[in-house]
N, C-alpha and C positions, 0 to 999 in steps of 0.2 A: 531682662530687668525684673527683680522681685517685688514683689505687692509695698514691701515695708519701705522700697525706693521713694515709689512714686504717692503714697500716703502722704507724708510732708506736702506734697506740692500740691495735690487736690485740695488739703485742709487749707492748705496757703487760694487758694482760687477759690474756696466757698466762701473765705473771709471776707476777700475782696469784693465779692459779687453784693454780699451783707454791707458791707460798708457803701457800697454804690446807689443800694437800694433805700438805705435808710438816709443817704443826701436829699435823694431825690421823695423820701417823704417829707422829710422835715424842711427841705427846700420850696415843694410846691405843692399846696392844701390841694388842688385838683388832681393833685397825684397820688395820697395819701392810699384812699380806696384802693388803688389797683395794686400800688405799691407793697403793702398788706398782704392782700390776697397774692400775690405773686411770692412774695418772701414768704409765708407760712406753707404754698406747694414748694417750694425749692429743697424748703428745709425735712420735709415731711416723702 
């Protein structure tokens, strides 16, 4: 399988991961912090 296959679907699973992290900031202030820091290594 070629790089340009499987591209779509990584992008598709970092989106997700983003979307999940940022519920769970804006869902729970005690989460915010780690939240954060965890989304800024993922992305980085």
């Amino acid at each position: 399988m070629a790089v340009n296959d499987t591209q779509p679907l990584i992008s598709h699973l970092i989106e997700l991961r983003k979307r999940l992290m940022y519920s769970l900031i804006f869902s729970s202030s005690g989460f915010s912090g780690f939240g954060l820091f965890f989304l800024t290594i993922s992305i980085n």
